[in-house]
C-alpha positions as MATLAB code, in Angstrom:
seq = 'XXXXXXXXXXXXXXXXXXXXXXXXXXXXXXXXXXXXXXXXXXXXXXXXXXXXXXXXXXXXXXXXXXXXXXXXXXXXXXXXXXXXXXXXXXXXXXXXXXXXXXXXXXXXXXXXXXXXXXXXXXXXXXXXXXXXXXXXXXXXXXXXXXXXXXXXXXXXXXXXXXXXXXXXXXXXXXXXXXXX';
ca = [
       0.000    0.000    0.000;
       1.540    3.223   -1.120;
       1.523    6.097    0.958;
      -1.316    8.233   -0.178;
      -3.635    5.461   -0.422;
      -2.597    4.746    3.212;
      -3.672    8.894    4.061;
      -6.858    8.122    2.366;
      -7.714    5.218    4.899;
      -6.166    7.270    7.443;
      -8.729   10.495    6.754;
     -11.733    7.843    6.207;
     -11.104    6.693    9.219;
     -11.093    9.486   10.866;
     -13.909   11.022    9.332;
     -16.285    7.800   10.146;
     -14.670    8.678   13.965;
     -16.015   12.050   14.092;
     -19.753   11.164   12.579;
     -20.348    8.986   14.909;
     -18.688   10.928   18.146;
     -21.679   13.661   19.143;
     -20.512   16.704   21.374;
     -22.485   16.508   24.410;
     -23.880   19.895   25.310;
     -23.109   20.971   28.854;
     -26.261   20.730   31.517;
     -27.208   23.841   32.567;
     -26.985   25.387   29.198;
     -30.908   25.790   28.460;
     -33.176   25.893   30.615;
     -35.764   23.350   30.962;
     -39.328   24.221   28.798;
     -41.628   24.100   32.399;
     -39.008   27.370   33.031;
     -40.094   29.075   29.839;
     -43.954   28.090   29.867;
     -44.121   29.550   33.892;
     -43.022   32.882   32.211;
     -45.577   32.765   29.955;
     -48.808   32.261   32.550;
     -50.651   34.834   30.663;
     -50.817   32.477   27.409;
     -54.049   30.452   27.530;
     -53.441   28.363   24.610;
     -50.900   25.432   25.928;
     -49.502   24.083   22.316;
     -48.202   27.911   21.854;
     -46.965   28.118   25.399;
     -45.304   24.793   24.817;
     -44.288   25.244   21.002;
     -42.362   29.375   22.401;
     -40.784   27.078   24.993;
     -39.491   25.027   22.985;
     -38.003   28.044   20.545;
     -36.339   29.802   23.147;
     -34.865   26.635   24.560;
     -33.010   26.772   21.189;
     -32.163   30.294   21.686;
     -30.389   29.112   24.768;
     -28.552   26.267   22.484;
     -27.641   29.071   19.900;
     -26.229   31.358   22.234;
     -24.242   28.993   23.638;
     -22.872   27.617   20.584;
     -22.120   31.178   19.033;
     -19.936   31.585   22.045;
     -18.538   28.776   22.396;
     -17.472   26.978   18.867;
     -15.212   29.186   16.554;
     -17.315   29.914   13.547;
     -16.566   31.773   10.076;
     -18.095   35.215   10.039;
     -20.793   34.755    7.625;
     -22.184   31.214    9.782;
     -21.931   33.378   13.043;
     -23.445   36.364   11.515;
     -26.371   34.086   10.751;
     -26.986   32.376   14.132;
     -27.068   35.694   15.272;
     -29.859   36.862   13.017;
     -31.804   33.595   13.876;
     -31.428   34.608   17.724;
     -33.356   37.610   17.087;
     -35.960   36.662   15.133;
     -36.882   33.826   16.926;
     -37.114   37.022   19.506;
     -39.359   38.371   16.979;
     -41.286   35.301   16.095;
     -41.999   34.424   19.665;
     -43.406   38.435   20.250;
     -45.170   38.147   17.347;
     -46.808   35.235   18.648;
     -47.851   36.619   21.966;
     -48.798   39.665   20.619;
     -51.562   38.500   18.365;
     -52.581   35.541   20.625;
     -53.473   38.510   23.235;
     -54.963   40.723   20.592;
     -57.057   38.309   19.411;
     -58.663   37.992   22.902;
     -59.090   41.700   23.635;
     -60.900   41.938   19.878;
     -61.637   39.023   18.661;
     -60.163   39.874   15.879;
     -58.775   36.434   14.211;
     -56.656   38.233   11.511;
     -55.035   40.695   13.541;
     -51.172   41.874   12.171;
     -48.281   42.774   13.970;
     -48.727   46.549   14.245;
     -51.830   46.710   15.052;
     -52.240   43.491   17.665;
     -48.736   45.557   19.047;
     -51.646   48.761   19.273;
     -54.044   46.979   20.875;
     -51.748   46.034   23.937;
     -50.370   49.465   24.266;
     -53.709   50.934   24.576;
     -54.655   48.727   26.572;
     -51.330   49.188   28.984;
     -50.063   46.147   28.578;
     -46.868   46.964   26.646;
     -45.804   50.642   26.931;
     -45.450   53.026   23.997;
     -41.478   52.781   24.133;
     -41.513   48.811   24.484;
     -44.339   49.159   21.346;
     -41.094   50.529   19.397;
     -38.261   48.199   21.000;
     -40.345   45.181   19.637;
     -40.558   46.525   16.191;
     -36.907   46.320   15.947;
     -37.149   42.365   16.484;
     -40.014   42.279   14.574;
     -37.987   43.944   11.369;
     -35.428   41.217   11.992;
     -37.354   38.697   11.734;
     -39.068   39.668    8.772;
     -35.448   39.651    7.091;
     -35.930   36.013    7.289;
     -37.694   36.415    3.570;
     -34.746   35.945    1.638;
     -35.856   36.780   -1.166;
     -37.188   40.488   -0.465;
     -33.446   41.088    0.954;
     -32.310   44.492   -0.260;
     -28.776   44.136    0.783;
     -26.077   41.033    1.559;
     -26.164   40.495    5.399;
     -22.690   39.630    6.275;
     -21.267   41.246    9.149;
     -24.188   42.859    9.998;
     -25.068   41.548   13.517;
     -23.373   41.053   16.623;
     -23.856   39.394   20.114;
     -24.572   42.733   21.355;
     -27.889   42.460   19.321;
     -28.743   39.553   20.362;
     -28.011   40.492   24.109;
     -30.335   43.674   23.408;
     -32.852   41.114   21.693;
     -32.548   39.097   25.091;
     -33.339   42.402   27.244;
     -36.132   43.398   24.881;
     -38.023   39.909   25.137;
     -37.346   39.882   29.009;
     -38.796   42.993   29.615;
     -42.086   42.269   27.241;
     -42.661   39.112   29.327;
     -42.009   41.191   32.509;
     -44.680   44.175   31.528;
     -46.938   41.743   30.458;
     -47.003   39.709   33.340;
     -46.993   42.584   35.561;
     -50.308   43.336   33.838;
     -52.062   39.796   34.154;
     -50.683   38.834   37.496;
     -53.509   40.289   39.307;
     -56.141   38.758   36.947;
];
């Protein structure tokens, strides 16, 4: 056997060694979905409580692995965009799920289910504006209506900021159904 054809067995080998080794993610990492669905009390409907638990479990997973693996800039720049509009997807749940109740309105959009809790004083008029910016995010997720290459555009500072957005929306609108 000649040298190269002995690197070829070599790199086979190796490569049949590392699809069949999986990287154990470190407990403690996420946190568990009963964590996520007792932050979200206010929901009545149990499948989206469950289904936005589940999403920002893998928030958790993505944040972690952004950090933690060394990634080319274009691959990070992109788990970073998926952070924050999962942010956006899970708001944009919430939001019409609790517009819908207030006006039984089934087709209710963003903007104006976004309204209807602010006049309502459930969200406040500046958190009305800080969820828009998730929002817009995650409407970039239509590829195809993409004005401009996204590569370096985000950072882990956005998604921290999409963190403290979400966390305060929760907070304000639990504050608001607490008592109900």
């Amino acid at each position: 056997m000649n040298f190269i054809s002995q690197v070829e067995e070599i790199l086979q080998q190796m490569e049949h060694m590392g699809s069949s080794t999986q990287i154990r993610v470190p407990h403690g990492i996420m946190s568990y979905a009963s964590t996520y669905q007792n932050q979200l009390t206010f929901l009545n409907n149990n499948t989206l409580k469950k289904n936005l638990s589940y999403l920002l479990m893998l928030n958790d997973f993505l944040t972690w692995a952004v950090r933690r693996f060394s990634l080319v800039p274009g691959i990070k720049d992109m788990l970073f965009k998926n952070i924050i509009a999962n942010y956006g997807f899970a708001v944009e749940a919430i939001n019409k799920n609790l517009a819908k109740k207030i006006t039984n309105n089934k087709d209710i959009g963003f903007d104006s289910s976004s309204s209807v809790l602010n006049e309502n004083n459930i969200i406040t008029k500046s958190m009305k504006k800080e969820i828009r910016w998730l929002y817009d995010i995650r409407n970039k997720q239509h590829y195809d209506t993409l004005p401009k290459v996204e590569f370096e555009h985000y950072t882990y500072r956005d998604c921290k900021k999409a963190q403290r957005i979400f966390s305060q929306y929760i907070r304000q609108i639990g504050q608001k159904y607490e008592g109900e």
